[in-house]
N, CA and C atoms as an extended XYZ file, in Angstrom:
414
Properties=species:S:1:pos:R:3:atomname:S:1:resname:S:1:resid:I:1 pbc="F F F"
N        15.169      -11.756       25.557 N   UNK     1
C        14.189      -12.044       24.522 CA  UNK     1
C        14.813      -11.770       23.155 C   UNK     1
N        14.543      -12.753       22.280 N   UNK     2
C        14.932      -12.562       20.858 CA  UNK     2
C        14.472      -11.334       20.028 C   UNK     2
N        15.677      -10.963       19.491 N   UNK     3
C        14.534       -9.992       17.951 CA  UNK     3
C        13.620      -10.287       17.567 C   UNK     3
N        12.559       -9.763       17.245 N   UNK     4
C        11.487      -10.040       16.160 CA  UNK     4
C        12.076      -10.115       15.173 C   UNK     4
N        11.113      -11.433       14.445 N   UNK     5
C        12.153      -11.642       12.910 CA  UNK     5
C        10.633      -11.370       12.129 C   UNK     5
N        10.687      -11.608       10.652 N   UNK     6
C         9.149      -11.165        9.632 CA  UNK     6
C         9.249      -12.761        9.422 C   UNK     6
N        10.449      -13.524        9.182 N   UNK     7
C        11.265      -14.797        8.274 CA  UNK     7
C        10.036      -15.666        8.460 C   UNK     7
N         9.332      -16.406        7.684 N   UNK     8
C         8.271      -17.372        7.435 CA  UNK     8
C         7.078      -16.808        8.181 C   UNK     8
N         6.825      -15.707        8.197 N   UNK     9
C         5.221      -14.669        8.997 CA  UNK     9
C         4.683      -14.840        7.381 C   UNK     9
N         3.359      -15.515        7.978 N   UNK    10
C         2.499      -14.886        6.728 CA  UNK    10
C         1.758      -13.752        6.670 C   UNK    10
N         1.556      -12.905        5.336 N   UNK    11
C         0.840      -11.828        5.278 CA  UNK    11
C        -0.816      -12.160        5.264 C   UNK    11
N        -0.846      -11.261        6.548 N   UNK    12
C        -2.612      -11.084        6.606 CA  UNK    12
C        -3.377      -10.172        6.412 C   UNK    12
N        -2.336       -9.203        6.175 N   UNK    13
C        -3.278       -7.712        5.320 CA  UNK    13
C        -2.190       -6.749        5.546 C   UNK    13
N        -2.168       -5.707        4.253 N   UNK    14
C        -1.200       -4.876        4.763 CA  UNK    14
C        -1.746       -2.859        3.722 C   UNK    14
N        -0.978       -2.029        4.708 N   UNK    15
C        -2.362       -1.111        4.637 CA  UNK    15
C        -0.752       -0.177        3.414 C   UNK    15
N        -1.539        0.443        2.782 N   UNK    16
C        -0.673        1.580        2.309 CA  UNK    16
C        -1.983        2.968        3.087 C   UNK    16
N        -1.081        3.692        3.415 N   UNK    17
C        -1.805        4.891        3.906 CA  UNK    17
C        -0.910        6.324        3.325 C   UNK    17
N        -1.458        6.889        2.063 N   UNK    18
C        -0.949        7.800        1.203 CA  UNK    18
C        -0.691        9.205        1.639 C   UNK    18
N        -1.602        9.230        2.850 N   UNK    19
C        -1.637       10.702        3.478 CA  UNK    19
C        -0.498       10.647        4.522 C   UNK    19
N        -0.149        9.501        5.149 N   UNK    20
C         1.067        9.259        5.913 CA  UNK    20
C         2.163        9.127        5.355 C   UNK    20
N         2.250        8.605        3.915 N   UNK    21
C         2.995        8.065        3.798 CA  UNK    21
C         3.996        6.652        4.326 C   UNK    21
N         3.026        6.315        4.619 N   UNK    22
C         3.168        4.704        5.288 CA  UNK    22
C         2.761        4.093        5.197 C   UNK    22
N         3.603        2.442        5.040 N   UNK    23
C         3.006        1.291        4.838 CA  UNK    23
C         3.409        0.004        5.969 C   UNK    23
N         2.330       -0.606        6.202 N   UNK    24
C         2.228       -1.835        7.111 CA  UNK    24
C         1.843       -2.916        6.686 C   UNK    24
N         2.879       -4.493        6.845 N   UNK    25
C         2.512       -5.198        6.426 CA  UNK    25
C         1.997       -5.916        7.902 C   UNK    25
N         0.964       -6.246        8.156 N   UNK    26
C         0.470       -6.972        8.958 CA  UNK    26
C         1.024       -8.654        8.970 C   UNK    26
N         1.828       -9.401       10.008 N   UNK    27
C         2.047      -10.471        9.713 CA  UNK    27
C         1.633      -11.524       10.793 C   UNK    27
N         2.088      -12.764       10.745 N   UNK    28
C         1.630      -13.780       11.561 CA  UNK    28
C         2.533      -14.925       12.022 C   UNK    28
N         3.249      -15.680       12.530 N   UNK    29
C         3.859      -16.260       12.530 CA  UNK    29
C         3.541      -17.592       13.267 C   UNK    29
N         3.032      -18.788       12.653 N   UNK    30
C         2.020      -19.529       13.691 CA  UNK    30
C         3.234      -21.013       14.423 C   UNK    30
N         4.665      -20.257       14.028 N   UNK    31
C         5.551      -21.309       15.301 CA  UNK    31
C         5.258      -21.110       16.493 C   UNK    31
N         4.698      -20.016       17.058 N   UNK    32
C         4.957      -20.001       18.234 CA  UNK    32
C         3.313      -20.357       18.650 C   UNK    32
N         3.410      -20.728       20.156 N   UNK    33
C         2.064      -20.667       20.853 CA  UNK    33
C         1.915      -19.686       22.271 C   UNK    33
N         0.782      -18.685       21.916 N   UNK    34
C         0.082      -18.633       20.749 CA  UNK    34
C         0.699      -17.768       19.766 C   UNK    34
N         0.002      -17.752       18.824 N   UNK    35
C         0.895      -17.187       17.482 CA  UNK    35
C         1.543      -15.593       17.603 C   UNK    35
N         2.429      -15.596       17.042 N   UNK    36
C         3.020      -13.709       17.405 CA  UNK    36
C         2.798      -13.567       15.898 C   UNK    36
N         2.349      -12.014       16.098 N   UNK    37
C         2.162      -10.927       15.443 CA  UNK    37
C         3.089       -9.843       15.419 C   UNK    37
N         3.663       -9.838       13.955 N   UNK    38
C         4.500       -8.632       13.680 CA  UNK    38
C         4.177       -7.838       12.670 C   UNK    38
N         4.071       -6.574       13.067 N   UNK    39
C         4.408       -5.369       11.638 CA  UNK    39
C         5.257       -5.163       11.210 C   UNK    39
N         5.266       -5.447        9.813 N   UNK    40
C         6.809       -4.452        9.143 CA  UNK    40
C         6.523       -3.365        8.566 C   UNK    40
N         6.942       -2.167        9.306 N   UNK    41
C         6.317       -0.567        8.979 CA  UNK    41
C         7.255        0.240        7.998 C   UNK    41
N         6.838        0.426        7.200 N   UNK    42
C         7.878        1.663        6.382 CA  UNK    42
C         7.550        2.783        6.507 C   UNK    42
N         8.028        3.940        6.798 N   UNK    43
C         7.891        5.188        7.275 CA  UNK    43
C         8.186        6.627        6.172 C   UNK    43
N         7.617        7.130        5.721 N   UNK    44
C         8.037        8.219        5.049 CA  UNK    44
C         8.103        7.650        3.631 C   UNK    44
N         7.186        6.951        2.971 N   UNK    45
C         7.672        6.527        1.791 CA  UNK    45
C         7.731        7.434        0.320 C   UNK    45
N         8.180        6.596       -0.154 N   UNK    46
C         8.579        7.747       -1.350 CA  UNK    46
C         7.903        7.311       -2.675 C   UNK    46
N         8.371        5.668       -2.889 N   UNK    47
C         7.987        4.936       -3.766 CA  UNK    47
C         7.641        3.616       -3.142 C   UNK    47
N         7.047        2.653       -4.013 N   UNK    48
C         7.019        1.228       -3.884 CA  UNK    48
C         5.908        0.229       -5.190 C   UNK    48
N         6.315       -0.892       -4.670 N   UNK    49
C         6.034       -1.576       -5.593 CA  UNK    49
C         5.985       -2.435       -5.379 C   UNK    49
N         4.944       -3.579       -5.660 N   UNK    50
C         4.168       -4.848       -4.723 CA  UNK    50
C         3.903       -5.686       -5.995 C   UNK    50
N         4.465       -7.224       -5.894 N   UNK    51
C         3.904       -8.002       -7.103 CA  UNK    51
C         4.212       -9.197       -6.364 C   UNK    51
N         3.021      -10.163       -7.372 N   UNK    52
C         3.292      -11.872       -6.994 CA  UNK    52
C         1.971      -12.004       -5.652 C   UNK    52
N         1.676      -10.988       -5.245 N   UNK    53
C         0.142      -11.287       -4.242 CA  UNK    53
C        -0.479      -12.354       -4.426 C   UNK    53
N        -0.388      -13.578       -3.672 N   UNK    54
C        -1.687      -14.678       -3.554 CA  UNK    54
C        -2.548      -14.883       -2.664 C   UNK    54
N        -2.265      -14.340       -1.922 N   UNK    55
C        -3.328      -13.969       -0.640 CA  UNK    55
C        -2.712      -15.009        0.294 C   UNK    55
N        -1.966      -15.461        0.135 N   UNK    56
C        -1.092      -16.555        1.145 CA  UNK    56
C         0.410      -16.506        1.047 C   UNK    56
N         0.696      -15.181        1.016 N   UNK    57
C         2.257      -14.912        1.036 CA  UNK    57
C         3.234      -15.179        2.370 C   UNK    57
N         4.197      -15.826        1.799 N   UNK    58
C         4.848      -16.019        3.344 CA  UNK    58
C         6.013      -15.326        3.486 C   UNK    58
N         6.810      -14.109        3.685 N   UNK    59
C         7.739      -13.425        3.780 CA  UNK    59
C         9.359      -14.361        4.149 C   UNK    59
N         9.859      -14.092        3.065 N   UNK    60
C        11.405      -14.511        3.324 CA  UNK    60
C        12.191      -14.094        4.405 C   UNK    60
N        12.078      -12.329        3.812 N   UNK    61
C        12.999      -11.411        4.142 CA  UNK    61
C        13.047       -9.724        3.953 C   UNK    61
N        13.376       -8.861        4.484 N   UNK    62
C        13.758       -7.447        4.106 CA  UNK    62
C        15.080       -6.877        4.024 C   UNK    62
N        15.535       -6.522        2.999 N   UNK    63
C        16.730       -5.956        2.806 CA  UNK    63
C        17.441       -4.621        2.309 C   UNK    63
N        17.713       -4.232        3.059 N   UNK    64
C        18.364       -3.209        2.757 CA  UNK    64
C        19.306       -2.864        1.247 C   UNK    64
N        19.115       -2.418        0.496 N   UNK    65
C        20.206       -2.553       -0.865 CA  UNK    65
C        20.171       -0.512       -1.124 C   UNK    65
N        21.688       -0.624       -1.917 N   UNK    66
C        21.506        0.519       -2.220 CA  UNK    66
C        20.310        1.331       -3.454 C   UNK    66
N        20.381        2.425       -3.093 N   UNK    67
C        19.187        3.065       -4.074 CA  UNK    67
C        19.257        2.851       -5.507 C   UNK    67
N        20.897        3.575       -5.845 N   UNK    68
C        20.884        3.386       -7.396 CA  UNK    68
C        20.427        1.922       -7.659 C   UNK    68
N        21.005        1.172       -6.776 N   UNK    69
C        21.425       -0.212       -7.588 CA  UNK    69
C        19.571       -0.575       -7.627 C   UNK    69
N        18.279       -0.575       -7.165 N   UNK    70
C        17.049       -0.844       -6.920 CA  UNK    70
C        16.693       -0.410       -8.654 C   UNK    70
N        17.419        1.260       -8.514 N   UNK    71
C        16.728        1.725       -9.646 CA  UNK    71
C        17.782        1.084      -11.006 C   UNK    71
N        18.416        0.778      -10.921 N   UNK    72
C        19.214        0.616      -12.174 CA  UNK    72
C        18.151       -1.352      -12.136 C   UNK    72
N        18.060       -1.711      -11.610 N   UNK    73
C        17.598       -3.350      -11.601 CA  UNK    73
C        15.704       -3.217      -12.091 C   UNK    73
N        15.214       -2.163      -11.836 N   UNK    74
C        13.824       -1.514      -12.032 CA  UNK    74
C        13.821       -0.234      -13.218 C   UNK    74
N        15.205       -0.298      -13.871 N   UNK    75
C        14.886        1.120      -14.735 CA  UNK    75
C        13.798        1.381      -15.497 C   UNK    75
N        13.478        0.131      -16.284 N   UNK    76
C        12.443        0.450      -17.262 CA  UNK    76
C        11.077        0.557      -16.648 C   UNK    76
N        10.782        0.416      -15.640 N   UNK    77
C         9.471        0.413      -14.665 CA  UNK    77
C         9.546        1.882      -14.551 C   UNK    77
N        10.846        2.322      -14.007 N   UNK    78
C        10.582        4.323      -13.768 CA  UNK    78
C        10.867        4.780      -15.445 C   UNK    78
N        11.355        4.690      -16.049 N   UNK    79
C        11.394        4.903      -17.356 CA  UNK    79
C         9.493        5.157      -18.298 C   UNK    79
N         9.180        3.609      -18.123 N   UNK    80
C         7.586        4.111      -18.200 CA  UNK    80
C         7.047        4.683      -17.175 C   UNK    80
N         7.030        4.776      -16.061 N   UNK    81
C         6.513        5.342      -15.082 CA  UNK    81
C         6.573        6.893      -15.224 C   UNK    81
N         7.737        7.267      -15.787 N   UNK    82
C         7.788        8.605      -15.983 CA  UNK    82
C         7.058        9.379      -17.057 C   UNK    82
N         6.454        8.600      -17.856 N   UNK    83
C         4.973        9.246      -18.897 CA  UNK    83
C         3.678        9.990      -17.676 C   UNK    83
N         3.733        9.224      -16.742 N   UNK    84
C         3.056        9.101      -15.786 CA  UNK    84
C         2.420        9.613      -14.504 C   UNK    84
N         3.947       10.393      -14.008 N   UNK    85
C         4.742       11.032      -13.066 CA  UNK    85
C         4.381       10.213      -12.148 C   UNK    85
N         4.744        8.982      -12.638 N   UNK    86
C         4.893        8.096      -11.260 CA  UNK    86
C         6.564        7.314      -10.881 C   UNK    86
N         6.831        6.956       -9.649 N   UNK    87
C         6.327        7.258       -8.680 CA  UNK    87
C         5.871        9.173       -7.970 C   UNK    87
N         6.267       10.001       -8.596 N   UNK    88
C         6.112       11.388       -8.588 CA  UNK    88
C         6.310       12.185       -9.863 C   UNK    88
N         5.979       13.400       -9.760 N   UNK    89
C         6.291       14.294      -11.272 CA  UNK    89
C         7.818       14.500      -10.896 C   UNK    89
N         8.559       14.050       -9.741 N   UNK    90
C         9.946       14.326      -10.108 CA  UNK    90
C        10.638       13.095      -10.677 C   UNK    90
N        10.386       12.330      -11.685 N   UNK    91
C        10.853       10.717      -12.094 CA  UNK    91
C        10.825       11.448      -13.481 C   UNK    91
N        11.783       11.751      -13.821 N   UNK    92
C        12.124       12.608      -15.141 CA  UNK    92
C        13.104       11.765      -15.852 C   UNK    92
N        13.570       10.880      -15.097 N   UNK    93
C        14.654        9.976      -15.405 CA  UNK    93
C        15.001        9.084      -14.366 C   UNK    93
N        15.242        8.112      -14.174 N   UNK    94
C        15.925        6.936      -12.920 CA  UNK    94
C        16.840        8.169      -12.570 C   UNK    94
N        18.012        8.851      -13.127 N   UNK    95
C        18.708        9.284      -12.208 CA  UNK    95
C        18.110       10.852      -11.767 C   UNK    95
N        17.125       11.296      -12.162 N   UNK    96
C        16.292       12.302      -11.635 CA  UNK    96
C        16.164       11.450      -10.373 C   UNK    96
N        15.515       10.285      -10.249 N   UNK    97
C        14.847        9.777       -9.274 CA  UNK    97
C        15.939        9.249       -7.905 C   UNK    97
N        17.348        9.244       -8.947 N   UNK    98
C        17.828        8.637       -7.969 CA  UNK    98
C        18.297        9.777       -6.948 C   UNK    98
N        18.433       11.037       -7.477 N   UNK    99
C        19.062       12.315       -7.108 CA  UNK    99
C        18.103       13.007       -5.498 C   UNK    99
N        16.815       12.761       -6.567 N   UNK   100
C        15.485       13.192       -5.668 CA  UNK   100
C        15.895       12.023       -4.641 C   UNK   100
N        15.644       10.795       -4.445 N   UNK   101
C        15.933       10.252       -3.215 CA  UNK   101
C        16.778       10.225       -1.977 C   UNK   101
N        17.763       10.084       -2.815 N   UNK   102
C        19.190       10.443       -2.376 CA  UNK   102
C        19.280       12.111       -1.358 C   UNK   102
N        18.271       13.582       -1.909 N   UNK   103
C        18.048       14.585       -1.072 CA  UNK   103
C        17.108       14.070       -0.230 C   UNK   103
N        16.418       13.183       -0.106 N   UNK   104
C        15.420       12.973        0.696 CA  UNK   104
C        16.024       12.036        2.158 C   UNK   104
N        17.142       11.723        1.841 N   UNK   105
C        17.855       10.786        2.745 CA  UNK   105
C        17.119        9.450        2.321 C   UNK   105
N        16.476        8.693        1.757 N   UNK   106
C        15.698        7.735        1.559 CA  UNK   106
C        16.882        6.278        1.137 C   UNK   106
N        15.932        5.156        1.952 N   UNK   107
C        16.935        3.954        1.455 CA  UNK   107
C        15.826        3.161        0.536 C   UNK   107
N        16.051        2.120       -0.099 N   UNK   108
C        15.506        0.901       -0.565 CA  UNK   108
C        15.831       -0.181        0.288 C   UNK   108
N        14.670       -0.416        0.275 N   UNK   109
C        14.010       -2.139        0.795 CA  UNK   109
C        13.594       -2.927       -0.027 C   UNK   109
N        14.326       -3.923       -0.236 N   UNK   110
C        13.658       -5.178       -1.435 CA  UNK   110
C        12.847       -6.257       -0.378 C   UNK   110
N        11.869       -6.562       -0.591 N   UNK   111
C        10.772       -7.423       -0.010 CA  UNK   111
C        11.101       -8.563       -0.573 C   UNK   111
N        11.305       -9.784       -0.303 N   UNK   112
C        11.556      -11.547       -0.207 CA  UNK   112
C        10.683      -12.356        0.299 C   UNK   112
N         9.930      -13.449       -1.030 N   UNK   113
C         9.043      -13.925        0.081 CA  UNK   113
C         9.039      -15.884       -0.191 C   UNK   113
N         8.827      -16.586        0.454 N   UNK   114
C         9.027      -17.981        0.131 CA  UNK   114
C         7.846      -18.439       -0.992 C   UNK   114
N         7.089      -17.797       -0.897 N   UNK   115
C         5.400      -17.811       -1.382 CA  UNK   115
C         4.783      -16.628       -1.509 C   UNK   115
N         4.696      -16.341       -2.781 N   UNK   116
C         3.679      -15.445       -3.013 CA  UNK   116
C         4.376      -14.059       -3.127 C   UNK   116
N         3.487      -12.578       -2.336 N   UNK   117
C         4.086      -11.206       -2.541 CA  UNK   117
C         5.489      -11.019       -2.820 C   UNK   117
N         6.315      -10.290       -3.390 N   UNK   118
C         7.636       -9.388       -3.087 CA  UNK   118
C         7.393       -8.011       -3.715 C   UNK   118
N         8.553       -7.597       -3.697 N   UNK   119
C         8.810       -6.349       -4.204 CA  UNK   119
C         9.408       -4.812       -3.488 C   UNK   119
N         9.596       -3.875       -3.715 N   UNK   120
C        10.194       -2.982       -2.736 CA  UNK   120
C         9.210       -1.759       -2.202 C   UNK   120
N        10.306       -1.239       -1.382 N   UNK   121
C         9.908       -0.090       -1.044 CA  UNK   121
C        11.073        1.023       -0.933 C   UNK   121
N        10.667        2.339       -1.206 N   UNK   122
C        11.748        3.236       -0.997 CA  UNK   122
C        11.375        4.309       -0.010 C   UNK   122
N        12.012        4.536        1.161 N   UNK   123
C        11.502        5.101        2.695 CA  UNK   123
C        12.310        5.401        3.349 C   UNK   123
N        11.781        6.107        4.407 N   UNK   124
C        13.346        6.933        4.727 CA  UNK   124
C        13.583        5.891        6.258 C   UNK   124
N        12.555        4.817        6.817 N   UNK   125
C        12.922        4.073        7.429 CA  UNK   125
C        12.308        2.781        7.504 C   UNK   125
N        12.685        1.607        8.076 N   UNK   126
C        11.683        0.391        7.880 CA  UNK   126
C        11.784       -0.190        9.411 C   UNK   126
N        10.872       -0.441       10.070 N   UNK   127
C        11.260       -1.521       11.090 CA  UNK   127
C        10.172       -2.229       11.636 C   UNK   127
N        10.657       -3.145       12.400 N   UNK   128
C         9.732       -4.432       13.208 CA  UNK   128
C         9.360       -4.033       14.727 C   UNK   128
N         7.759       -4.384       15.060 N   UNK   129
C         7.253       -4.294       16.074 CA  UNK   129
C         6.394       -4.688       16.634 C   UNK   129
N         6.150       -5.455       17.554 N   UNK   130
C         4.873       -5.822       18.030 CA  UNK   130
C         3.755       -5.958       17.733 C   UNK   130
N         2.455       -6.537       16.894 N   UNK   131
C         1.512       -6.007       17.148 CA  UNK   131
C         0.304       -6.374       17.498 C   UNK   131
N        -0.590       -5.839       18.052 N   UNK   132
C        -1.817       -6.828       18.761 CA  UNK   132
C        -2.102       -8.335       18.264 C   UNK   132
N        -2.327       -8.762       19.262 N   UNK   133
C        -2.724      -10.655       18.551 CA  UNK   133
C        -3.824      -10.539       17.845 C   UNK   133
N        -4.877       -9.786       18.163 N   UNK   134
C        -5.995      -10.004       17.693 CA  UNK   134
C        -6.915       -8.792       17.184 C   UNK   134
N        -6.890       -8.728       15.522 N   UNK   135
C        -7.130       -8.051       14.719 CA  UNK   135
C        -8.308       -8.463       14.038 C   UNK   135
N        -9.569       -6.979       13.561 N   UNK   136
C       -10.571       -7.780       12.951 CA  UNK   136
C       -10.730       -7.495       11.727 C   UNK   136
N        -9.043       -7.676       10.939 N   UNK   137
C        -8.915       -7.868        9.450 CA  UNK   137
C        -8.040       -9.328        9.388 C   UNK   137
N        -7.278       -9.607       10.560 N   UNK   138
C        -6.743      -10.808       10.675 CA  UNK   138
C        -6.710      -11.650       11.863 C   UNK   138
């Protein structure tokens, strides 16, 4: 049996859960019959950041990139963010932030999409899995 891929799944709801620290994108993929359902779970998150939502997003891709390089391509986002103490009161600087991550073991994930959502996440893991066909948010 093949990998699960996210590649052309559309998003049908996806949860941030703050007390876990985890996020799920609920997806769909209607090549197959009947349609498969995948989660893309991030685990332990640290930061993130979601833009371009149309409610009909179709996922490209997830990628792995290094940390600095996320934050040096996003500086001025943690730069204001840090009036803020967001993403945390430790964002004193991008390289505060990058330092703090970096002890946390944490990678970046840049989100890719053909249509609609992207954006990242920073977590100490990301992966693909199974998930029920039939959901009563999607």
């Amino acid at each position: 049996m093949a990998e699960r891929s996210i590649h052309d799944n559309q998003i049908g709801a996806y949860e941030v859960d703050g007390e876990r620290r985890r996020i799920v994108l609920h997806t769909r993929f209607e090549g197959r019959v009947p349609a498969e359902h995948t989660d893309l779970v991030f685990e332990d998150v640290l930061a993130y950041h979601f833009q371009n939502d149309n409610f009909g997003n179709i996922l490209f891709g997830v990628e792995e990139v290094p940390v600095a390089q996320l934050l040096e391509d996003w500086r001025s986002m943690f730069e204001d963010g840090s009036k803020y103490a967001w993403p945390g009161s430790w964002n004193e600087s991008p390289e505060a932030s990058i330092d703090y991550f970096q002890s946390k073991g944490a990678k970046a994930f840049e989100l890719s999409s053909s249509y609609g959502l992207d954006g990242w996440v920073i977590a100490q893991s990301c992966h693909v899995e199974a998930a029920p066909s039939e959901r009563a948010v999607y």
